[in-house]
C-alpha positions as CSV (number, residue, x, y, z in Angstrom):
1,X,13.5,-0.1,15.3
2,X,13.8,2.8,12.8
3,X,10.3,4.9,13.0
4,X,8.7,4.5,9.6
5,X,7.6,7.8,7.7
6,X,4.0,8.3,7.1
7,X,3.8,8.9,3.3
8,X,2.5,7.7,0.3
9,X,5.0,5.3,-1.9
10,X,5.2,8.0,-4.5
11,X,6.3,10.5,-1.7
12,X,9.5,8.7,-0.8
13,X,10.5,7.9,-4.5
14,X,8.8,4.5,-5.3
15,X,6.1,4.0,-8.1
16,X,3.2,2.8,-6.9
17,X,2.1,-0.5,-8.8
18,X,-0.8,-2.9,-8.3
19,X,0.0,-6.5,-8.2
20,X,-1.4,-8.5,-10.6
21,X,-4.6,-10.4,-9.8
22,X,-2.7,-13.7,-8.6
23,X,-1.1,-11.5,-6.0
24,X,-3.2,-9.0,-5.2
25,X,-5.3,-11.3,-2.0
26,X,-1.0,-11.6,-0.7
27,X,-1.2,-7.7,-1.0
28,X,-4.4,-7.6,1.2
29,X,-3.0,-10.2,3.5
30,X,0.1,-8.7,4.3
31,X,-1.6,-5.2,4.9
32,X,-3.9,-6.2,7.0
33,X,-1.1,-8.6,9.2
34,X,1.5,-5.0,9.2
35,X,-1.6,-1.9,9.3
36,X,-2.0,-2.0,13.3
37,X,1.8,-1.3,13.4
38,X,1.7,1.2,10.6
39,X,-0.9,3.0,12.2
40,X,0.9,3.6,15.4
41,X,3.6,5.3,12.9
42,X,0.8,7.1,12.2
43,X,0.0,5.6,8.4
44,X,-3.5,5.6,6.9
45,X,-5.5,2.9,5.5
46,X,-4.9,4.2,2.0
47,X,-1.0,4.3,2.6
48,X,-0.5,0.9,4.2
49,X,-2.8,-0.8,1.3
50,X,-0.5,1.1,-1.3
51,X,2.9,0.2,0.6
52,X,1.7,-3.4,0.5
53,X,0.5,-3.4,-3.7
54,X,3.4,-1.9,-4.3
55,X,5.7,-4.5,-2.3
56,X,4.2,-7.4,-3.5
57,X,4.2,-6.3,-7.0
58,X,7.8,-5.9,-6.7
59,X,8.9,-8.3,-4.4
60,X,6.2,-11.0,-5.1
61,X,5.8,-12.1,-1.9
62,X,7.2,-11.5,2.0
63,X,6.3,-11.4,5.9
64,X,5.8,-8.2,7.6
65,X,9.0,-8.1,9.0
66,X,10.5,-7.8,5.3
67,X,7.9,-5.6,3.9
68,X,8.6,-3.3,6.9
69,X,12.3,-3.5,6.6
70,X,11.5,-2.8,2.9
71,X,9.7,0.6,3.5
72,X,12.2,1.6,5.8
73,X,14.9,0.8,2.8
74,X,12.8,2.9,0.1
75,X,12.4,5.9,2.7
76,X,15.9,6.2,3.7
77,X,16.5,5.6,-0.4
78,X,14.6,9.1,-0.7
79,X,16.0,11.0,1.3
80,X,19.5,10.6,-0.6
């Protein structure tokens, strides 16, 4: 697997967004099911919960394995 960048949404690109209140306990879900593996790539608490608003707001909904594959996507999008 690709190693994930440490960063911010905003910092590879993406504008953050907040999902709306419907979505916004998926958000919290899926952050908490993907942060230990995004902290092992070294991620804070503050970057995983903004990866996973941002996902979900966009995406409406997804397992880790997409949301990761999606931040891998948006990173390698940046650096284009």
């Amino acid at each position: 697997m690709d190693h994930l960048e440490p960063e911010h949404p905003h910092d590879a690109g993406v504008p953050e967004q907040i999902p709306d209140v419907m979505q916004f306990e998926g958000a919290e879900l899926l952050a908490n099911e993907a942060r230990a593996q995004l902290r092992n790539d070294g991620f804070t608490d503050g970057e995983v919960d903004e990866w996973a608003q941002t996902y979900i707001a966009i995406e409406h909904s997804g397992d880790v394995e997409s949301f990761l594959a999606w931040i891998r996507n948006q990173e390698k999008s940046s650096e284009a």
